[in-house]
Phi, psi and omega in degrees: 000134163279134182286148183295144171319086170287142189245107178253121198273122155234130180248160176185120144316353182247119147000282189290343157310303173284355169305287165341292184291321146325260184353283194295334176222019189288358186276317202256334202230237353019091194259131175244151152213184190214167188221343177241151140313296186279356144296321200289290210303323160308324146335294184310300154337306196277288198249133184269109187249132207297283197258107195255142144249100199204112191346138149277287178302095160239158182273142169115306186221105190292169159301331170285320161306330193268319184298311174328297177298324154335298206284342174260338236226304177222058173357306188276007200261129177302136177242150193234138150252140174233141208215132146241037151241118158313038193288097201310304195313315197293307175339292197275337164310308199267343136315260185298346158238333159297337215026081160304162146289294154214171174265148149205156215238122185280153335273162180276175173261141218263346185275320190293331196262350170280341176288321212269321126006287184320299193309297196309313164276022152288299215288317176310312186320285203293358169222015169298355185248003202263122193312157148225153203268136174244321111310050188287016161275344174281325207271155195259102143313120198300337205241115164267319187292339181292320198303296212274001184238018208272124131307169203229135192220133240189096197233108165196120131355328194249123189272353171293323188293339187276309204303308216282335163307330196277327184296303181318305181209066138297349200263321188284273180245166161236169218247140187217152182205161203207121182287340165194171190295336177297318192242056137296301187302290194321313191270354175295323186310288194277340188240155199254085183297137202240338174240128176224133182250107158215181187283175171305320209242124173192098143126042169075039174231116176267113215269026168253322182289325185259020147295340206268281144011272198300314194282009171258269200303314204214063197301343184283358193268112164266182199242131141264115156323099182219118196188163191258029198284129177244048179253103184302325179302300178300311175322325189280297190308354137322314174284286200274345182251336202238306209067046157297166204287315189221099186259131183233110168290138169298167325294162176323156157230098174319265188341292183305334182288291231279358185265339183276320169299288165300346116339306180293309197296336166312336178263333159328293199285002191242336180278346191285315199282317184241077141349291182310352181285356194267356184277310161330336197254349190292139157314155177261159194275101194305138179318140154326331201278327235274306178240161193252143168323266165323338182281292146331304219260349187274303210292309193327314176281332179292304189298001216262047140270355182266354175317290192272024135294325197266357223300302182349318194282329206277313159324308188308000000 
């Protein structure tokens, strides 16, 4: 049987860019480009596309808005924001409403954008038939009981920020909070957690390592940002090293939390039914500096009762 044509999308408003970018992967892949939003989505339309890559600054249509629609219009096709700004808005933007795949910062390095280009269209290939939620703050799950049975891990320092998440949906799910990472472990330990909501930083400790951790090893547990941090650099290594799920600014916005929760947990319940979907999700490999040895080997050993909850997955 032949295997299918990976199709690879790249839009930029500069000519030569996509020119460029042709150039650089017409060997490996069935290269489209666009010069616009509304060319890519007639594209989109039409062709079944593996891999979307695309400028944010554009006139007309930005890049995270064309990703928005990608994402309703061809659910399954991986999305890349390609940048050469540090744009806080578009950044958080490419969370919440694209779920990118990766970030990547003009200009790029041609080893680096050929890799994460590859990955991505492998993982579409190999899930391209596979469901996915295009509204998982809306959508109604086959499995409700998992949904209505889902914990919640609440990692803040500030015990107002625990009390008032614990208020917002004790009624829904349950809710745990924790003040610093040991005892973020201790209840990871004991609970079967489908969400963690927490800030970068707590209690002078930083909760991006051990996000880095959970989302290589126990990958069904998602992550929210929820922090007053506007450092556009940690989001994207958020994104590309973490995948979190969601970024939510401090102080709360009730509605928007409760809608970002529920959302996570609706994907909890659809990666708990297809494992292989998770792979969709995968990570870059963190710089050797990011984590320390002793650091690693302390959450590793704090974790090691989530092996054989995850075992599953290894299996998948």
């Amino acid at each position: 049987m032949t295997q299918e044509t990976l199709r690879v999308l790249f839009v930029d408003d500069e000519e030569r860019i996509v020119s460029l970018l042709r150039t650089i992967f017409r060997q490996s892949y069935e290269v489209h480009t666009a010069t616009s939003g509304a060319q890519a989505l007639e594209i989109i339309a039409k062709t079944h596309i593996h891999v979307i890559v695309s400028d944010q600054r554009m006139p007309g249509m930005l890049g995270i808005d064309l990703l928005s629609r990608v994402r309703q219009l061809s659910p399954n096709t991986m999305r890349v924001l390609l940048t050469g700004y540090s744009d806080l808005a578009a950044i958080v933007g490419s969370v919440n409403d694209g779920e990118v795949f990766r970030y990547i910062n003009k200009p790029w390095d041609h080893s680096e954008i050929k890799a994460i280009v590859a990955q991505a269209a492998e993982i579409a290939r190999t899930t391209a038939n596979a469901p996915v939620l295009v509204n998982s703050e809306a959508a109604t799950l086959k499995a409700p009981a998992l949904a209505s049975a889902a914990e919640i891990l609440v990692i803040d320092d500030n015990a107002d920020v625990i009390n008032s998440i614990t208020g917002m949906f004790h009624n829904v799910y349950g809710v745990h909070g924790a003040r610093n990472i040991a005892q973020a472990i201790d209840i990871l330990e004991k609970h079967d957690i489908s969400v963690i909501i927490t800030d970068t930083h707590v209690s002078n400790e930083d909760t991006t390592q051990l996000l880095r951790i959970l989302k290589t090893q126990y990958p069904l547990i998602l992550a929210i940002l929820l922090t007053e941090a506007q450092d556009a650099e940690t989001v994207i290594k958020l994104i590309n090293q973490v995948q979190i799920f969601r970024y939510a600014n401090k102080p709360i916005r009730r509605g928007a939390l409760q809608l970002s929760v529920k959302a996570a947990v609706n994907q909890n319940v659809l990666y708990k039914n297809n494992p292989a979907l998770l792979v969709r999700h995968a990570v870059e490999a963190a710089p050797e500096t990011a984590l320390t040895n002793s650091l690693k080997v302390s959450i590793m050993n704090g974790l090691r009762a989530l092996r054989g909850r995850f075992a599953f997955l290894r299996e998948a």
